[in-house]
N, C-alpha and C positions, 0 to 999 in steps of 0.2 A: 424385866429380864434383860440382862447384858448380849444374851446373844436370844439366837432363835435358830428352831429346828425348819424352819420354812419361808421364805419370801413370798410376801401374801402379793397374791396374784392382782388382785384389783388394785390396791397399790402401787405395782408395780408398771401397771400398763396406763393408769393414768397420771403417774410421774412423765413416763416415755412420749402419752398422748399430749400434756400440756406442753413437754418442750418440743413437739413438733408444732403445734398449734404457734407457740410464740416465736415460731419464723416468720411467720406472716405469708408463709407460700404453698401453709394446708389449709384445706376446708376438708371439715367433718360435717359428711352428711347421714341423716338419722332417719329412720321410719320408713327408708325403701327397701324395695324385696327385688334383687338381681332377679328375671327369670330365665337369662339367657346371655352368654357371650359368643360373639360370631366374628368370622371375618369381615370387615367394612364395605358394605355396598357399594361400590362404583369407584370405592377408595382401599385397597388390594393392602395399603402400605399400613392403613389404621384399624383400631379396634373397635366393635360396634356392644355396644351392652344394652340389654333391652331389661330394664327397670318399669316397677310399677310402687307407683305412693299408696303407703298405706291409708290414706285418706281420699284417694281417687281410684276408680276402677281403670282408667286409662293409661295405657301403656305409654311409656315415652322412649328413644332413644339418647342414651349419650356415648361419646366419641372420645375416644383418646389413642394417643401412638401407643402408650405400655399399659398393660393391664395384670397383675398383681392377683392372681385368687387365691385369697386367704382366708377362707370362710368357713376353717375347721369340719364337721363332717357334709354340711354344708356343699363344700366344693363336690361333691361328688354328684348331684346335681348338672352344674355348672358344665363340669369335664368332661362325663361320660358321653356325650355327642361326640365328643373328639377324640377321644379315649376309651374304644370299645372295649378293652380289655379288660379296664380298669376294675379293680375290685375291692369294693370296701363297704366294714358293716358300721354301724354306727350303733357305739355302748352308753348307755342312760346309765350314768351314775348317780345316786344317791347321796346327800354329807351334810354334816348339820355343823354347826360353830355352837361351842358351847361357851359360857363364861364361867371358869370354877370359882370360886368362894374365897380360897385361898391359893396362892401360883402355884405354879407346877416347873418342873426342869424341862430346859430345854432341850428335849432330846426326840426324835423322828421313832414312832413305834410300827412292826412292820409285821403281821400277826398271821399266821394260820389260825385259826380259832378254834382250840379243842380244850372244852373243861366239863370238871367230873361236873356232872348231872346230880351229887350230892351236895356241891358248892351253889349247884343252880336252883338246887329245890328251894332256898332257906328265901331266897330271892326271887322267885317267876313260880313257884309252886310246882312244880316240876317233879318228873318220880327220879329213883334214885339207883337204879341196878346199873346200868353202866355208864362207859363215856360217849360222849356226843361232839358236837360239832353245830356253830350255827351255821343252816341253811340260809344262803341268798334268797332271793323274793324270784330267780327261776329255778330254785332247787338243788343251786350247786353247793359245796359251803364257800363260805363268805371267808374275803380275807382280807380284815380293815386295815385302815391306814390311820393313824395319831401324830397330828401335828402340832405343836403350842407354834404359838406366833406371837410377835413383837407387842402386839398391842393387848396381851394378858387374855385373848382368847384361845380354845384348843381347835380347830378344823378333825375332823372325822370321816373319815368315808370309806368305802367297800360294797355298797350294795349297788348292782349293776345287772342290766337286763341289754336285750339288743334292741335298736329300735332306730332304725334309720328315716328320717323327718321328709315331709316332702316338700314340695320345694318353696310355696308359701306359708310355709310354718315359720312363726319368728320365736327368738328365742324365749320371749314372753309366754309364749301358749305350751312350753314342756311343761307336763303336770307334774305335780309331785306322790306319788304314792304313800301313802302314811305307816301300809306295814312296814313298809321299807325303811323309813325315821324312825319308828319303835322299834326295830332292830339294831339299829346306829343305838339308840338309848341304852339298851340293854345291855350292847358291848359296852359302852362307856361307863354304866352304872359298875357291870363286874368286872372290869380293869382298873379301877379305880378310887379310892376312897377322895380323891380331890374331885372325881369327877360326878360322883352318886347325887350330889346333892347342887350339882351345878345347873345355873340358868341358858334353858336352850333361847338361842338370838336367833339361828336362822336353820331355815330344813330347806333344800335347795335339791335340783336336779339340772345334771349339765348331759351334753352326748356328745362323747368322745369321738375323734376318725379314728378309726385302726384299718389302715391298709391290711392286703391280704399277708403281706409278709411284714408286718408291723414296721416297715422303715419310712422315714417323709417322703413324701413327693415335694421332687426340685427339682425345675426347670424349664425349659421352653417347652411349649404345646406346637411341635414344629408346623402341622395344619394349620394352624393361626398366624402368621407374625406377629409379635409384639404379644402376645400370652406366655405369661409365665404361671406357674405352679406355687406355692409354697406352703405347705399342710403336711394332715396327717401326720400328728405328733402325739396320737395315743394318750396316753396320760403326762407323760412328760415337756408338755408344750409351755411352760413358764422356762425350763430350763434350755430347750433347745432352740424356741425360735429367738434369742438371743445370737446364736450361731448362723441360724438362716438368713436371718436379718440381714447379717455381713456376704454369706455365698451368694441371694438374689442380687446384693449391689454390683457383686464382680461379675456377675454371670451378662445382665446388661449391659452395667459400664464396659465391661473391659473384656465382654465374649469368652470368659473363665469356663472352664467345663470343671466337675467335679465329680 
């Protein structure tokens, strides 16, 4: 395809990750679980992060002047010490990557999902007197989302529940539900004839932040010095932290308010 209806997210962040890596002035560290950000013991001016290795039960500390939480629903964990007010739930979506058979147009599909229950019968065995709607996996209807991407796969999703992680959960241990991917299949089999007969690659669950008022959090943690914010990008976090990217640099560098 010459274009594409989506910028595939894992691509994108690890284009972003290697050209930070080949400055030579990041390290990427793997396999630890934040359980804790605090103002620095006996050091007022620094920040104190209380981490544990996934391979050792032992707590350790590390120290830095700025500290950055960017841990998607994650951070609310982290924050709410600081941030009593703070409110946010954490949404477990659902989405499968399919491979069709033959391409598809690039175009972004964006659905309420209501079809006759006589188109559904010949397909799921279904009865036929009226129109339906598919239900979500907590009961609500479902409203997918269809993305072709660059690399001749479709991305799928809509099925979402609430489920906020605690705080050594990593992102390895979110389970996947299966009703939930045979319903992703279902919409994709009856939206499609490129798509009925396509090879599923991946069935996946992510959990989204959704502040109470659906907007990011940005900015200083003023009880801290040296803690910043940056999250809480609902479903839109490929497209926006782009943007935040640029407002944490000014907000540090250059004490920019926004």
């Amino acid at each position: 395809m010459k274009n594409t209806a989506q910028v595939h997210p894992r691509l994108l962040c690890d284009k972003m990750l290697s050209s930070a890596l080949s400055t030579g002035r990041v390290e990427l560290r793997t396999g630890v679980c934040v359980l804790a950000v605090k103002r620095g013991e006996g050091q007022p001016n620094q920040v104190d992060i209380i981490v544990k290795d996934e391979k050792s039960p032992q707590e350790a500390v590390m120290r830095a002047n700025v500290v950055v939480v960017a841990c998607g629903v994650w951070s609310y964990n982290i924050l709410s010490p600081h941030l009593p007010t703070l409110q946010m739930i954490g949404l477990k979506s659902h989405s499968i990557v399919l491979k069709p058979k033959s391409p598809v147009t690039a175009h972004a599909v964006f659905l309420t999902w209501v079809i006759l229950l006589s188109f559904l019968s010949a397909r799921f065995n279904r009865p036929t007197n009226h129109t339906t709607r598919f239900e979500g996996v907590d009961g609500r209807t479902t409203e997918p989302e269809v993305y072709p991407r660059p690399d001749g796969t479709v991305y799928l999703c809509g099925e979402a529940e609430k489920q906020l992680p605690s705080k050594e959960q990593s992102i390895s241990q979110v389970t996947v539900k299966e009703s939930a991917i045979q319903r992703l299949r279902q919409v994709a089999e009856a939206l499609s004839p490129n798509l009925r007969d396509s090879t599923l690659e991946i069935s996946q669950a992510c959990i989204l932040p959704v502040p109470s008022d659906h907007l990011p959090l940005i900015g200083p943690i003023k009880c801290v010095p040296g803690l910043y914010c940056a999250t809480g990008h609902t479903w839109w976090g490929t497209t926006t932290t782009l943007v935040l990217t640029n407002c944490i640099r000014l907000i540090f560098l250059y004490k920019k308010e926004f």
